[in-house]
N, C-alpha and C positions, 0 to 999 in steps of 0.2 A: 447511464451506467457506463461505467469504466473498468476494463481489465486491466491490471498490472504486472509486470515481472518483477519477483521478489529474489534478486541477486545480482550480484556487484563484480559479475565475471562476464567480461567482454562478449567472448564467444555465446556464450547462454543467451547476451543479448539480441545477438546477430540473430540466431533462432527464432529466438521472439519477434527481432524486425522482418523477418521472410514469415513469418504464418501470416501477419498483415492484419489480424485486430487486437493485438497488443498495444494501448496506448499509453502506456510509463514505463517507469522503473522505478523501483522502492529499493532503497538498500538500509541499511544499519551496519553500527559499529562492527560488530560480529559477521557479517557479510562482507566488508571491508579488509578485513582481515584475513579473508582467504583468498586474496591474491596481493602476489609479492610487487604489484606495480605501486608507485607513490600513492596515494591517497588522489591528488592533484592530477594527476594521472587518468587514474582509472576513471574519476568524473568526468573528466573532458572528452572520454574514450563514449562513456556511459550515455551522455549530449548527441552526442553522435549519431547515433544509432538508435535513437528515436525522436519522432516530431514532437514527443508528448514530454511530461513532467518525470523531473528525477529528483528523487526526494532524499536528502542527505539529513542525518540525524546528528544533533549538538551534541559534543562530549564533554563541555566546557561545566564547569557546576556553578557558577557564580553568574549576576546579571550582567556584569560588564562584559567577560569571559565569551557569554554566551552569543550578545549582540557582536561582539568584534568577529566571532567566529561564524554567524549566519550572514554578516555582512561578507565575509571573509568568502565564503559559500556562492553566496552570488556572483564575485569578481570572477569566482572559475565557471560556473556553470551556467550563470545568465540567464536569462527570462524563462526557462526550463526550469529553474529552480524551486522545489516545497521544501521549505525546514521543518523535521520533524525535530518533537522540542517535548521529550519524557513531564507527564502531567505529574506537579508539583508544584510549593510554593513557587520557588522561583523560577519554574517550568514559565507558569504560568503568567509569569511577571514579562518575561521573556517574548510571548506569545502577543502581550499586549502592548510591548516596545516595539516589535517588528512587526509583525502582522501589516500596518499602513504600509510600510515598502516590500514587502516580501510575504508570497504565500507560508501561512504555516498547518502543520499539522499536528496533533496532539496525541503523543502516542502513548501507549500502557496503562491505559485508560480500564478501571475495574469497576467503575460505579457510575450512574446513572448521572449524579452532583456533578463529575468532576467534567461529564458530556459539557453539563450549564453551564460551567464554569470555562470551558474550552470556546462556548457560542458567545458568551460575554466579553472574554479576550482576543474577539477579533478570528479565532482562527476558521480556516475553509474545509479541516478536515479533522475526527477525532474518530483515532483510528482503535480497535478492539482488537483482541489478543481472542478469536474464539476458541479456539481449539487450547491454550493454555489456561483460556478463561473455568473452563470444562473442568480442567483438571484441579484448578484451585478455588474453585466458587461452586461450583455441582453442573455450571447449564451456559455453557458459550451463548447458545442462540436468546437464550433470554437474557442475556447482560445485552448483546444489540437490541433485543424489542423494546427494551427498558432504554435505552441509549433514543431510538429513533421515537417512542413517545416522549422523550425530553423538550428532541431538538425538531420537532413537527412545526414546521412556518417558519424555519431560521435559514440563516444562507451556509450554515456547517453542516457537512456531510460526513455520512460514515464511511469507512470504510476497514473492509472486514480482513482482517489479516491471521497468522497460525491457521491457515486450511490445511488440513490434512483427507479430504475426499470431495470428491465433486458433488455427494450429496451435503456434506458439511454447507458446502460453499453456498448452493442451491436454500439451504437452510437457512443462511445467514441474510443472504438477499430478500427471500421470505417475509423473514424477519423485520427489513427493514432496511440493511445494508445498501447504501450508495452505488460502493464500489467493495473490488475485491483484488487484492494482490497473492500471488502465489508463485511456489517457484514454477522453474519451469517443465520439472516430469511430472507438476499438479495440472502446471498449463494443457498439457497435449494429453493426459487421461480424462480432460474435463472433456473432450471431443469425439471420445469415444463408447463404447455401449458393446455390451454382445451380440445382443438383438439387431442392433443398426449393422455390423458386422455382418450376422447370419442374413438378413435382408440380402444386404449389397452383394454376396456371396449369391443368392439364388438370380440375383438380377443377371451379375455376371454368368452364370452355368446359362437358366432360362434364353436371355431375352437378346433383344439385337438391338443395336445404333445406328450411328451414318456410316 
């Protein structure tokens, strides 16, 4: 299993690289977009500052479009590189042109099919929307349960994206989820507890160290 940081702002990342079990970074178009550095930029920034994958998502809507621009991807970001590649026809077209040179991942994924459909095209990751899934299907964590009895014995993993609570999150893995990306005031709430609070509180008043 794998934790990720879901956001495309430098400093957030720094954060994430000093907690020390953060290994990616996931961004999107709409992440991208809230900050004023180049695009080209902020991925190389992005590389930086962590050992793990940073997964940059195609805006391109055509196939040619799409490969120049994952290609395009890799030149800045390098062996760190996942292409997230929105599940559709030529999503998926895309997934099975690149996929031999370049990890991909399949994102906005609403159905169970389009998981099988993601395993057949080669990609290493199909990512679910749970917390949005929630809002427009009735049941996030059962579109993953439904997702990981698809892809049971394949080399594509899930992984669980829109957390919006640490039991969400905990739910989703449950479920079946791979991995989990979140931003980062999801990240550092997931490591906290009241109870683990009031503990380390009476340790502190009670008890003695070195």
């Amino acid at each position: 299993m794998s934790i990720y940081l879901d956001s495309a702002i430098a400093a957030e990342a720094e954060v994430a690289r000093q907690l020390g079990w953060v290994k990616g970074i996931t961004t999107n178009p709409t992440l991208l977009s809230k900050t004023d550095l180049p695009v080209q930029t902020i991925l190389k920034k992005l590389a930086e500052l962590t050992t793990g994958p940073v997964f940059y998502q195609l805006m391109s809507s055509d196939l040619n479009g799409m490969v120049a621009e994952g290609r395009a991807a890799f030149e800045i970001i390098g062996q760190q590189t996942v292409l997230k590649i929105p599940a559709s026809l030529v999503g998926f077209q895309a997934v099975a042109s690149l996929s031999p040179e370049i990890p991909c991942a399949v994102t906005a994924i609403y159905s169970a099919a389009q998981a099988a459909v993601s395993q057949e095209a080669g990609a290493t990751y199909a990512i679910a929307y749970v917390n949005r899934a929630t809002r427009l299907l009735g049941d996030g964590v059962a579109l993953v349960r439904e997702m990981a009895s698809v892809l049971t014995g394949s080399n594509t993993e899930i992984l669980a994206a829109s957390i919006k609570s640490p039991e969400e999150a905990a739910a989703s893995l449950q479920a079946g989820a791979h991995h989990l990306t979140l931003p980062l005031g999801m990240l550092q709430s997931m490591t906290t507890h009241e109870l683990s609070q009031k503990t380390i509180d009476e340790f502190a008043h009670n008890g003695r160290g070195i």
